[in-house]
Biopython code that builds the backbone (N, CA, C, O; Angstrom):
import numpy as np
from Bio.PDB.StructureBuilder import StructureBuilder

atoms = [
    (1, "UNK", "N", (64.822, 108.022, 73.774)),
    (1, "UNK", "CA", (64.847, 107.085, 74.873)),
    (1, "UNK", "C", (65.230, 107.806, 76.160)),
    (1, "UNK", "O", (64.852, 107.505, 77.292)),
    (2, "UNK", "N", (65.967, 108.715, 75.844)),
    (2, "UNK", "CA", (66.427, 109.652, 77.379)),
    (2, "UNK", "C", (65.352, 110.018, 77.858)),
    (2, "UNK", "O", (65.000, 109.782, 79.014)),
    (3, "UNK", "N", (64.697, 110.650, 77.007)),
    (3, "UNK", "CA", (63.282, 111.636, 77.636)),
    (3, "UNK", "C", (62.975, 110.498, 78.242)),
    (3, "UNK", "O", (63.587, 110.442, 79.309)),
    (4, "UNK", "N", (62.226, 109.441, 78.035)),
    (4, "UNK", "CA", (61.462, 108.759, 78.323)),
    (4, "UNK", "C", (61.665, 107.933, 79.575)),
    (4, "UNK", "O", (60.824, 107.408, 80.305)),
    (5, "UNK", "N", (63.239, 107.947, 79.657)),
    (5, "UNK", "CA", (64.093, 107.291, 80.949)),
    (5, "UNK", "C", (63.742, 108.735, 81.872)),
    (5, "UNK", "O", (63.176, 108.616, 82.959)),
    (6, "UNK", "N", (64.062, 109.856, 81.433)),
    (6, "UNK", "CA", (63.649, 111.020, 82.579)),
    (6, "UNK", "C", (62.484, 111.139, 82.990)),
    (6, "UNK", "O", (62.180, 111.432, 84.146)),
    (7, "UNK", "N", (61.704, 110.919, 82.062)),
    (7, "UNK", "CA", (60.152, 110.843, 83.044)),
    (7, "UNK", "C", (59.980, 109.937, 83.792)),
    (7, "UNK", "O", (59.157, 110.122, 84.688)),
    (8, "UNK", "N", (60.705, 108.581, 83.713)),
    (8, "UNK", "CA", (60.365, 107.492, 84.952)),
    (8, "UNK", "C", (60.557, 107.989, 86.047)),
    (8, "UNK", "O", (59.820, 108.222, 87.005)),
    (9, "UNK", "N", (62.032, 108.197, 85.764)),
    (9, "UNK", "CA", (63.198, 108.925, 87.172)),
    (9, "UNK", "C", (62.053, 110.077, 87.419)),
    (9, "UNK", "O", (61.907, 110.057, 88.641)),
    (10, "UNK", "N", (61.393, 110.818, 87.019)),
    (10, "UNK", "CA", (60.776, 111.865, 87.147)),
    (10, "UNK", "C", (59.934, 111.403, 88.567)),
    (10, "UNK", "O", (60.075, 111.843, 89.708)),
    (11, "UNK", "N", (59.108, 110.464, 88.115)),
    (11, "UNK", "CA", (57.922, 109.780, 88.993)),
    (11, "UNK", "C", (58.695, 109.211, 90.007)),
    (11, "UNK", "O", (58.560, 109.436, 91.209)),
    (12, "UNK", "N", (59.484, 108.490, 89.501)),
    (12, "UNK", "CA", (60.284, 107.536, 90.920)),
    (12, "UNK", "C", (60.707, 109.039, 91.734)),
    (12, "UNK", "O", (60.197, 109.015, 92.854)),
    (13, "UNK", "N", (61.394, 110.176, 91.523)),
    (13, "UNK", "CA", (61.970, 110.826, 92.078)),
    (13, "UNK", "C", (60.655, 111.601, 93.291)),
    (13, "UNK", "O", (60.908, 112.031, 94.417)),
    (14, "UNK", "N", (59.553, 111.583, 92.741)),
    (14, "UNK", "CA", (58.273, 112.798, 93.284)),
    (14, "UNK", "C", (57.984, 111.643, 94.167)),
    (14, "UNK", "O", (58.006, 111.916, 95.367)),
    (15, "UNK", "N", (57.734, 110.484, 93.866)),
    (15, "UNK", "CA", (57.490, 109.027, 95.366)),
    (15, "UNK", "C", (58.230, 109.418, 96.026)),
    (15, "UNK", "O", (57.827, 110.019, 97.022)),
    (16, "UNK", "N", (59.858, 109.256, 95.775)),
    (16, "UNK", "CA", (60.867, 109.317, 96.959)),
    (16, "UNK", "C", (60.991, 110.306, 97.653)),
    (16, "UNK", "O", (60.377, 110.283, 98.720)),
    (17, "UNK", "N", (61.372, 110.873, 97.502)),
    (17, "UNK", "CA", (61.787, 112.674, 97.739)),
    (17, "UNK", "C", (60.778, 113.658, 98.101)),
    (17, "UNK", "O", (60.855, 114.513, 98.984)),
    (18, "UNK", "N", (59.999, 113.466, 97.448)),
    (18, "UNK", "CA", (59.050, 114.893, 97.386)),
    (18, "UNK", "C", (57.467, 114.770, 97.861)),
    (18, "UNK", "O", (56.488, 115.500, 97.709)),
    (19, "UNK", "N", (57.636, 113.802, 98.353)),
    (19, "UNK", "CA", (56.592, 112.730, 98.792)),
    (19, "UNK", "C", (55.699, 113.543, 100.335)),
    (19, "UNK", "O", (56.530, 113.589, 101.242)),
    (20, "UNK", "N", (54.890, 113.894, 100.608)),
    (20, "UNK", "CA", (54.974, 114.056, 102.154)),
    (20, "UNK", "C", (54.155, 112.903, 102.996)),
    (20, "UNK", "O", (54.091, 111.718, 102.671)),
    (21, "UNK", "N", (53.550, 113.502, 104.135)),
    (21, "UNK", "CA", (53.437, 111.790, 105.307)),
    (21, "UNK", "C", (52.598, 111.032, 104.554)),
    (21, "UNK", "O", (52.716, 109.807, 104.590)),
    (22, "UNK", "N", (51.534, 111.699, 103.684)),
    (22, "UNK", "CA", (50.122, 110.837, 102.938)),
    (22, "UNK", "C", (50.697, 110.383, 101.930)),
    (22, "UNK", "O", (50.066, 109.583, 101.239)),
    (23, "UNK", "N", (51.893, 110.710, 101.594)),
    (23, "UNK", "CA", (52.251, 110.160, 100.390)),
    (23, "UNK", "C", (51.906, 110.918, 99.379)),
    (23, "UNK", "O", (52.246, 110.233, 98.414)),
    (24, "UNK", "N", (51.494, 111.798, 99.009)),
    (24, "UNK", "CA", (50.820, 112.833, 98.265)),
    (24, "UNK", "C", (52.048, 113.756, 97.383)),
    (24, "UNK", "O", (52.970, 113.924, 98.182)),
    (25, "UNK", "N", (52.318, 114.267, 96.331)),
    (25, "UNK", "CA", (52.888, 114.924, 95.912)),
    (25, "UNK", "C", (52.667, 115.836, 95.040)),
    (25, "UNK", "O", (51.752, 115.388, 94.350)),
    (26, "UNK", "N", (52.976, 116.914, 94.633)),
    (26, "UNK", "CA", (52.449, 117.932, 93.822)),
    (26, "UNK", "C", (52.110, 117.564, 92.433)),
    (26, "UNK", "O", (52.695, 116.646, 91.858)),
    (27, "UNK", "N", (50.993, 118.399, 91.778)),
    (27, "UNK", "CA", (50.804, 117.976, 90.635)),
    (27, "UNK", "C", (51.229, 117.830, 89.564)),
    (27, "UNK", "O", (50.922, 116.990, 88.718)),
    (28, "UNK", "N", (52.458, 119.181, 89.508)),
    (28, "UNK", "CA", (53.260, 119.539, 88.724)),
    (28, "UNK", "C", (54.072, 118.209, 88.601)),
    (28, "UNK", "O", (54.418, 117.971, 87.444)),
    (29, "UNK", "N", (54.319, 117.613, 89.206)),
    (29, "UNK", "CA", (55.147, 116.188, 88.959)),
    (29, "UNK", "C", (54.558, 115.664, 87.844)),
    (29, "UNK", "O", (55.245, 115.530, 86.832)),
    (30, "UNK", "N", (53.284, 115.309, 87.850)),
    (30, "UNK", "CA", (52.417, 114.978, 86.638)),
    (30, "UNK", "C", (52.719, 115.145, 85.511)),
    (30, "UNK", "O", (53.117, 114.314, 84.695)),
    (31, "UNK", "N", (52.484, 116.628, 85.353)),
    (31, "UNK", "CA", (53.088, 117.620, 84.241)),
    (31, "UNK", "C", (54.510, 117.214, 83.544)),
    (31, "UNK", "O", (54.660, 117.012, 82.339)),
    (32, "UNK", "N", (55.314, 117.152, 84.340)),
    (32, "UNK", "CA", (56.541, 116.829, 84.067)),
    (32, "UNK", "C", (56.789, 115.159, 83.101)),
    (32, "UNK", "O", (57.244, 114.874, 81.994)),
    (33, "UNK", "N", (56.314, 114.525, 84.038)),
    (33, "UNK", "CA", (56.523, 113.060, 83.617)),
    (33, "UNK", "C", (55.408, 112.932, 82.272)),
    (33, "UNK", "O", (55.641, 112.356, 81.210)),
    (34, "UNK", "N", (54.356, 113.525, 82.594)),
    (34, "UNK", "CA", (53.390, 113.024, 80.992)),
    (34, "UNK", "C", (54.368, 113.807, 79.958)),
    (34, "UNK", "O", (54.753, 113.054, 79.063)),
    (35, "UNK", "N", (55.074, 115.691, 79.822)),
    (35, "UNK", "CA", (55.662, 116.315, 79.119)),
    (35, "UNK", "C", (57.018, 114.873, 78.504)),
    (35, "UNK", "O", (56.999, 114.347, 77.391)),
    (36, "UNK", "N", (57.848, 114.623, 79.430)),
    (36, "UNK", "CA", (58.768, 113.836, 79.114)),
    (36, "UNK", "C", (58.160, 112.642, 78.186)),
    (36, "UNK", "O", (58.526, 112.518, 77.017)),
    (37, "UNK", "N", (57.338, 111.891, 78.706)),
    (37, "UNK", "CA", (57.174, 111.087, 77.970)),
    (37, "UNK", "C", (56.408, 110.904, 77.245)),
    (37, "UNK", "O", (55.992, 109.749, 77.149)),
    (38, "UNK", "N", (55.817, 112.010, 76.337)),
    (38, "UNK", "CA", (55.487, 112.567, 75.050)),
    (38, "UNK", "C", (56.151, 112.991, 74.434)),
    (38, "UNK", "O", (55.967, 112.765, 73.238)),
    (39, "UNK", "N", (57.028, 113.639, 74.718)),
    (39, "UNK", "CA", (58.265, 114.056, 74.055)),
    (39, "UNK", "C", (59.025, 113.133, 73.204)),
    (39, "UNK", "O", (59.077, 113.148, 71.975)),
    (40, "UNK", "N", (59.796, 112.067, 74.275)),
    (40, "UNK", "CA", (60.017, 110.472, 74.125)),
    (40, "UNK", "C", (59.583, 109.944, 72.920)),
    (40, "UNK", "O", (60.254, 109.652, 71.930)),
    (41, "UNK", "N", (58.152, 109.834, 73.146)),
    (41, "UNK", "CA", (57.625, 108.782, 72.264)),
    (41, "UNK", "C", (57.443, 109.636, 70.925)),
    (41, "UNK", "O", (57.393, 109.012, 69.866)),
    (42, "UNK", "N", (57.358, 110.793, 70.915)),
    (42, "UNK", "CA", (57.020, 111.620, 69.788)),
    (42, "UNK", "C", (58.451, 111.524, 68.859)),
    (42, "UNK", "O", (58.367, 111.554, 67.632)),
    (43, "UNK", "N", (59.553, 111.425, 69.434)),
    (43, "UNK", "CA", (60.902, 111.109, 68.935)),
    (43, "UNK", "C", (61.263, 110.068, 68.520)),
    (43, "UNK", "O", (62.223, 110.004, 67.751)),
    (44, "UNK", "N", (60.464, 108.788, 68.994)),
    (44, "UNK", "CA", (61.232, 107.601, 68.953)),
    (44, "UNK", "C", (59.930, 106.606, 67.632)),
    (44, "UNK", "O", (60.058, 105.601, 66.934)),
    (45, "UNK", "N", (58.780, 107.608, 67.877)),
    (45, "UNK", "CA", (57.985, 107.201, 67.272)),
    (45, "UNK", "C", (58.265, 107.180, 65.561)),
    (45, "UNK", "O", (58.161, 106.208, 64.813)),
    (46, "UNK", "N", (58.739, 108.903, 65.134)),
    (46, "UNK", "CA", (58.997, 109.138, 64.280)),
    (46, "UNK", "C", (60.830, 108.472, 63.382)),
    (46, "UNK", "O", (61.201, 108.340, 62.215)),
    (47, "UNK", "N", (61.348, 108.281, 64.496)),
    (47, "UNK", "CA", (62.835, 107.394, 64.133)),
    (47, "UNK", "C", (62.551, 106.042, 64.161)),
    (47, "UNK", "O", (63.300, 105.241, 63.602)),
    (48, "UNK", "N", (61.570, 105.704, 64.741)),
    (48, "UNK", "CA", (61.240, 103.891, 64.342)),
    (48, "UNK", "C", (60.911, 103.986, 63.385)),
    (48, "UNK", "O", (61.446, 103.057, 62.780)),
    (49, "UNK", "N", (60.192, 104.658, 62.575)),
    (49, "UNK", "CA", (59.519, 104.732, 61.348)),
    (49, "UNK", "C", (60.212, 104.644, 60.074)),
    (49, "UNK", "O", (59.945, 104.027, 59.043)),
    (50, "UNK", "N", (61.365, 105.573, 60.465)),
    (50, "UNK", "CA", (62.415, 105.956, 59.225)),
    (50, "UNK", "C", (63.255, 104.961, 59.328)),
    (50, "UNK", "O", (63.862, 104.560, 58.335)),
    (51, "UNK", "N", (63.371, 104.568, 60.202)),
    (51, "UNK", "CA", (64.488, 103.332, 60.259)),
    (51, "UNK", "C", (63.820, 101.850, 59.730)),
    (51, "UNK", "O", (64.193, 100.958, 58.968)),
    (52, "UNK", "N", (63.257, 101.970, 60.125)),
    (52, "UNK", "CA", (62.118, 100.493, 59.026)),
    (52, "UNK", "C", (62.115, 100.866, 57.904)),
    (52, "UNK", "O", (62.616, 100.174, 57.018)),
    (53, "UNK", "N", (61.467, 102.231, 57.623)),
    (53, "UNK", "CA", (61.928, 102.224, 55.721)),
    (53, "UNK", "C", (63.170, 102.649, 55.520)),
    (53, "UNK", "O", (63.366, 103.226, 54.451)),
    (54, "UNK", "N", (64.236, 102.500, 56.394)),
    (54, "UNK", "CA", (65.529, 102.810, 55.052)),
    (54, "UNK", "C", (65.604, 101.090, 55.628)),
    (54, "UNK", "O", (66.151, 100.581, 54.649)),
    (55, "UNK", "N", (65.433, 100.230, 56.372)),
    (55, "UNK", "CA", (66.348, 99.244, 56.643)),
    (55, "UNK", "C", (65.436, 97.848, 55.896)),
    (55, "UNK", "O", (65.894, 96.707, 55.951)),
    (56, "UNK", "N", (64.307, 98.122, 55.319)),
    (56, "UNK", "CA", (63.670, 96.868, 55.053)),
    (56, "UNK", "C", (63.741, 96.912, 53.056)),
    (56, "UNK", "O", (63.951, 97.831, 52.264)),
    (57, "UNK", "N", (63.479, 95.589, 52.899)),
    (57, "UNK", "CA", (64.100, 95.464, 51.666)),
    (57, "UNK", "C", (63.133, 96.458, 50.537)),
    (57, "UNK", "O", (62.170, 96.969, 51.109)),
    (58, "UNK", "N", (63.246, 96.807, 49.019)),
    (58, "UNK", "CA", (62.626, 97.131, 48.560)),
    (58, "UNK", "C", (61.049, 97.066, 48.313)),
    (58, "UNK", "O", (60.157, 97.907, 48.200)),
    (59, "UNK", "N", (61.135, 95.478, 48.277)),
    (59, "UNK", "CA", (60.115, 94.865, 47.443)),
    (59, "UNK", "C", (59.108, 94.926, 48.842)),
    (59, "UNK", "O", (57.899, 95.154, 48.791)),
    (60, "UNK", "N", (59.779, 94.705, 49.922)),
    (60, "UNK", "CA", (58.511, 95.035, 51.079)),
    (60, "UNK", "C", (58.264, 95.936, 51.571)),
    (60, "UNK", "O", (57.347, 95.874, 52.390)),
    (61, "UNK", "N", (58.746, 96.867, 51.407)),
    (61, "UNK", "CA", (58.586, 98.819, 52.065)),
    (61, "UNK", "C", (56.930, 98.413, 52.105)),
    (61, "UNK", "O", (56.869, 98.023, 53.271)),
    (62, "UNK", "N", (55.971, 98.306, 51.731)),
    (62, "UNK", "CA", (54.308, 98.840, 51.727)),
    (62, "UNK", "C", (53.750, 97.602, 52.673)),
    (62, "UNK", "O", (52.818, 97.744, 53.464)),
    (63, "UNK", "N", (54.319, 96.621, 52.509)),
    (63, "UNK", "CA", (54.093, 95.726, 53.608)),
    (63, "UNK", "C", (54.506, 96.190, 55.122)),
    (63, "UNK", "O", (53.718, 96.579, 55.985)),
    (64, "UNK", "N", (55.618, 96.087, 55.216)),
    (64, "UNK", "CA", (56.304, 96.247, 56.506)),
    (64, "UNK", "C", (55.652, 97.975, 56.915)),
    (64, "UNK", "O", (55.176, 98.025, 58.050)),
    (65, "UNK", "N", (55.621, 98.798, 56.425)),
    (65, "UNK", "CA", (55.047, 100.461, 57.190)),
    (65, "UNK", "C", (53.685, 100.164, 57.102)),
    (65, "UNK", "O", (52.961, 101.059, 57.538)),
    (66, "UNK", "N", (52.914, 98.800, 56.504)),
    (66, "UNK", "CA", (51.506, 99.030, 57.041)),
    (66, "UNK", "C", (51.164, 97.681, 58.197)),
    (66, "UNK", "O", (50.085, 97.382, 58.708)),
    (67, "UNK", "N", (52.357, 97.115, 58.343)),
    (67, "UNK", "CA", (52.081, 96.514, 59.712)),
    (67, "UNK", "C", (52.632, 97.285, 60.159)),
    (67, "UNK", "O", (51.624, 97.722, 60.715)),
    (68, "UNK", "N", (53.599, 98.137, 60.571)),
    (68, "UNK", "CA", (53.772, 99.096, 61.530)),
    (68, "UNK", "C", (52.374, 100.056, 61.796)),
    (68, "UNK", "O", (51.888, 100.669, 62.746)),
    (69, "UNK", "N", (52.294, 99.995, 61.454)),
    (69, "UNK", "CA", (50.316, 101.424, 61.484)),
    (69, "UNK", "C", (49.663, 99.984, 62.267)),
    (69, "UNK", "O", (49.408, 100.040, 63.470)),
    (70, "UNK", "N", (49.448, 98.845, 61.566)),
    (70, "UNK", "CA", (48.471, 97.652, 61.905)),
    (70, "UNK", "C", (49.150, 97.374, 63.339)),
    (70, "UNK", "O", (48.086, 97.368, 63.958)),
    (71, "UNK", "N", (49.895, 97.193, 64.107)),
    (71, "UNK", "CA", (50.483, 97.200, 65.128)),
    (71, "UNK", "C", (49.856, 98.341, 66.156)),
    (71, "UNK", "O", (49.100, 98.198, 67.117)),
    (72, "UNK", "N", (50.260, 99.134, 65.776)),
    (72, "UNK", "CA", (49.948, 100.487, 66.747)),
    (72, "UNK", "C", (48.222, 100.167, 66.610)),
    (72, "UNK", "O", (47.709, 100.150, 67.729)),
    (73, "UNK", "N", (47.639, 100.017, 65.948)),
    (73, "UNK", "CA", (46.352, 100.502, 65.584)),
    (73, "UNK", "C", (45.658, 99.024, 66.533)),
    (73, "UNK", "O", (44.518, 99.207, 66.962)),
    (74, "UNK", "N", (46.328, 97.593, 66.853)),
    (74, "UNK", "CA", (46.216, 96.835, 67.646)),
    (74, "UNK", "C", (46.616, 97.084, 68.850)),
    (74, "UNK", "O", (45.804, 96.668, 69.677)),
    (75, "UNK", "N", (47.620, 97.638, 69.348)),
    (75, "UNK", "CA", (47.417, 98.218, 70.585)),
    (75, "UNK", "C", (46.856, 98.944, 71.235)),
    (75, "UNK", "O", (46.904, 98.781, 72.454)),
    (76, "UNK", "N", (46.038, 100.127, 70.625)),
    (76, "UNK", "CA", (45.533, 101.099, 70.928)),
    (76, "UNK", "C", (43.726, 100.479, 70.927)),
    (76, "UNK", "O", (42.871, 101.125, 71.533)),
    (77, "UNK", "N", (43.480, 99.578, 70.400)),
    (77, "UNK", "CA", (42.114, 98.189, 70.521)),
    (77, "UNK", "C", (42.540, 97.821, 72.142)),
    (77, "UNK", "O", (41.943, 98.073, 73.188)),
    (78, "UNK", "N", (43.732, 97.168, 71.907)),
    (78, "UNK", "CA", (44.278, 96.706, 73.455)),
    (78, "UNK", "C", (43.684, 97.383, 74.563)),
    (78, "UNK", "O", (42.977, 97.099, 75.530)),
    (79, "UNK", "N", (44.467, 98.810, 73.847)),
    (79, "UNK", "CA", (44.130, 100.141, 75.685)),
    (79, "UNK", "C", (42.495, 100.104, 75.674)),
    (79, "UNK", "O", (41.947, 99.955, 76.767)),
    (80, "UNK", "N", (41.680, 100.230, 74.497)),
    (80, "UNK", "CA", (40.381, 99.943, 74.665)),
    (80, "UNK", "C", (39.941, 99.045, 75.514)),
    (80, "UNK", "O", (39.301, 99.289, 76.537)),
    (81, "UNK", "N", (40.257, 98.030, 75.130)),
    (81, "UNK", "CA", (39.430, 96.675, 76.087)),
    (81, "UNK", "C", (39.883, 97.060, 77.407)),
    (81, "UNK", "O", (38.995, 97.271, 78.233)),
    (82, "UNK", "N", (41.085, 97.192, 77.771)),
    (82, "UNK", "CA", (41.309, 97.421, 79.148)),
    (82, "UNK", "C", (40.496, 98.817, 80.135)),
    (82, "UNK", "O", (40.189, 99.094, 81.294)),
    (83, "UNK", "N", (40.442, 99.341, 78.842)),
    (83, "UNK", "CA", (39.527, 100.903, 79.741)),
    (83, "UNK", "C", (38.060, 100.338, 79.931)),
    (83, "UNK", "O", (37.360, 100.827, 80.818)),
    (84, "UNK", "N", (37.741, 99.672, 79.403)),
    (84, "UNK", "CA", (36.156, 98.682, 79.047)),
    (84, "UNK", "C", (36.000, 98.008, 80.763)),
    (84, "UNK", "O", (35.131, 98.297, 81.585)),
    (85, "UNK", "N", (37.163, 97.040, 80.921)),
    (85, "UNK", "CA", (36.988, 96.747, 81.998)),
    (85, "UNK", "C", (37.073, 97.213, 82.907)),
    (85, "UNK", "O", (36.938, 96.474, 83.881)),
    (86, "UNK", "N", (37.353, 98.753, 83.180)),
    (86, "UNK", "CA", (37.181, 99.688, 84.651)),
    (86, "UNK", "C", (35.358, 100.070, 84.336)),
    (86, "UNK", "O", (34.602, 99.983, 85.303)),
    (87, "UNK", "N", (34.786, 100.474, 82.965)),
    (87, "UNK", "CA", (33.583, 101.114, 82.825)),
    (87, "UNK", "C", (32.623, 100.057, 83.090)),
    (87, "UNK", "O", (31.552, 100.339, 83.628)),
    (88, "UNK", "N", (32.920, 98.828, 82.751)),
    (88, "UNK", "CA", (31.629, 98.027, 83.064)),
    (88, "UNK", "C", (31.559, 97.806, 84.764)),
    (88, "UNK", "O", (30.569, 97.267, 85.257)),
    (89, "UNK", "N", (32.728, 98.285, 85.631)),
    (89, "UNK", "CA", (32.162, 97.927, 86.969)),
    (89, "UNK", "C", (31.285, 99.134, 87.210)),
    (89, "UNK", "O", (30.408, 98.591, 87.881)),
    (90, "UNK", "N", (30.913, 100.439, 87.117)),
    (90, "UNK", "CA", (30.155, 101.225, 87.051)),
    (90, "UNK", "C", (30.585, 102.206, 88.448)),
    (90, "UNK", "O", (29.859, 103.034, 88.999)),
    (91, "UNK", "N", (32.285, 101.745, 88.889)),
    (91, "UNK", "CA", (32.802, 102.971, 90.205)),
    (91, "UNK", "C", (33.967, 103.621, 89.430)),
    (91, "UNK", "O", (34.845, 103.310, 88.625)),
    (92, "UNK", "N", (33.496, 104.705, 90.114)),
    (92, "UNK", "CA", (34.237, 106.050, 89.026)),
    (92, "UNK", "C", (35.870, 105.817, 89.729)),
    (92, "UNK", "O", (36.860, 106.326, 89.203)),
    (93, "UNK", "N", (35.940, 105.001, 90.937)),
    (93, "UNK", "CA", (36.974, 104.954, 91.759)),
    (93, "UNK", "C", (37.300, 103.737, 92.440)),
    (93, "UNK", "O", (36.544, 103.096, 93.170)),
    (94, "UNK", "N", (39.239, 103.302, 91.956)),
    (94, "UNK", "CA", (38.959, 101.601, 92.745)),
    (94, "UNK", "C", (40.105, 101.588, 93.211)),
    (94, "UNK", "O", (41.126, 101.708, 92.534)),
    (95, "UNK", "N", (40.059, 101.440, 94.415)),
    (95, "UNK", "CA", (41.386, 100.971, 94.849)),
    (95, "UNK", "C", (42.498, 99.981, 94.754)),
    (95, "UNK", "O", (42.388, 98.779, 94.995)),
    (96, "UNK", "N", (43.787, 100.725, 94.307)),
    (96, "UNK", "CA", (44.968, 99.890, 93.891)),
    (96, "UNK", "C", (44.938, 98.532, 94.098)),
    (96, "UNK", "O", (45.905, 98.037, 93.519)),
    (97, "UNK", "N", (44.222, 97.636, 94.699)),
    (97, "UNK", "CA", (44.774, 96.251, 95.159)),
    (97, "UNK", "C", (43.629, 96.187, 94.276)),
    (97, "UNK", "O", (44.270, 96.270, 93.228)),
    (98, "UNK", "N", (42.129, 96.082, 93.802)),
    (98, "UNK", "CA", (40.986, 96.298, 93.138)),
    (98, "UNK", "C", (41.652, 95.980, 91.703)),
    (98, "UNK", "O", (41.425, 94.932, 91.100)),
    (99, "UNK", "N", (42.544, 97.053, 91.198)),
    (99, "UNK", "CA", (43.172, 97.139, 89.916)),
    (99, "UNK", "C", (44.122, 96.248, 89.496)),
    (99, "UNK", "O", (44.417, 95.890, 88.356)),
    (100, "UNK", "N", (44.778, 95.783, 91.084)),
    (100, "UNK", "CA", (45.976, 94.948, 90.837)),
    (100, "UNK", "C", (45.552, 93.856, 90.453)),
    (100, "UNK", "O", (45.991, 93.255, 89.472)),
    (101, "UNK", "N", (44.450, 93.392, 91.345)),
    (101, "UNK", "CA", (43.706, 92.236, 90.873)),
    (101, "UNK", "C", (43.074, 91.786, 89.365)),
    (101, "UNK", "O", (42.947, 90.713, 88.775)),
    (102, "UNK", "N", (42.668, 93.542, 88.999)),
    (102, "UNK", "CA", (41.510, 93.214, 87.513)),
    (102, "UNK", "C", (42.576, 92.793, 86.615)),
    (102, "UNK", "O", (42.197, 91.956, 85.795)),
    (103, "UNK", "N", (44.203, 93.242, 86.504)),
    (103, "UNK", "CA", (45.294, 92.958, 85.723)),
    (103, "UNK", "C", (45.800, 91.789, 85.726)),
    (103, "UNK", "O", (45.968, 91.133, 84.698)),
    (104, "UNK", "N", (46.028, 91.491, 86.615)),
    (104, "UNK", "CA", (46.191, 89.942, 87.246)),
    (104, "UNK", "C", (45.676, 88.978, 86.512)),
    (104, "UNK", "O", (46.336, 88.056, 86.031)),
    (105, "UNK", "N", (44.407, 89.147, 86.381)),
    (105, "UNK", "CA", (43.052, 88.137, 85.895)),
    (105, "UNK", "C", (43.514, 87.811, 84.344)),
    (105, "UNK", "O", (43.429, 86.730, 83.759)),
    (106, "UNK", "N", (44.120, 89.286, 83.764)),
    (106, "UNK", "CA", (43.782, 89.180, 81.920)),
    (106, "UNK", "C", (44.732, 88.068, 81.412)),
    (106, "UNK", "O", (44.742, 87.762, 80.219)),
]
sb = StructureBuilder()
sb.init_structure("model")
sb.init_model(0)
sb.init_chain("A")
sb.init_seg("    ")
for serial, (resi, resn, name, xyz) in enumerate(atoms, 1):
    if name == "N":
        sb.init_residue(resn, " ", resi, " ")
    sb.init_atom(name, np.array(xyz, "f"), 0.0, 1.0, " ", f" {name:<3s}", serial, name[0])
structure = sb.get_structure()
């Protein structure tokens, strides 16, 4: 969870600070915040896991770790549909209020 709190702070920090007049900031910020929060999730991913099977009862261990997979495997449908709706407008590029709006809508 730290990592994952440091990569926010990461991003919030490259807006505030490191920002120049366009607003623009180095790329390496990027780097940083995707590293952190892969890291994060690569940690928290693998301790959610173990902690559902030591904490769920016997008789359901094969239930409960295959809705955990069935979960993830529904969200990741989720990120689909949503990437669906940038490809069917057919612009490789949309501006933030554009996006704010398409989110808005769902």
């Amino acid at each position: 969870m730290f990592l994952c709190a440091l990569g926010f702070l990461t991003a919030a920090a490259a807006g505030m600070w490191f920002a120049d007049a366009q607003g623009l900031t180095s790329p390496w910020f990027i780097v940083l915040v995707y590293l952190f929060q892969s890291l994060g999730e690569l940690l928290i991913s693998a301790l959610g896991l173990a902690m559902v099977a030591a904490l769920v009862p016997q008789h359901l261990m094969g239930f409960i770790l295959g809705m955990w997979f069935l979960t993830q495997a529904a969200a990741f449908s989720a990120r689909r549909l949503c990437g669906d709706l940038h490809r069917r407008t057919g612009k490789h590029y949309r501006p933030a209020a554009d996006v704010a709006n398409l989110y808005r809508r769902l």
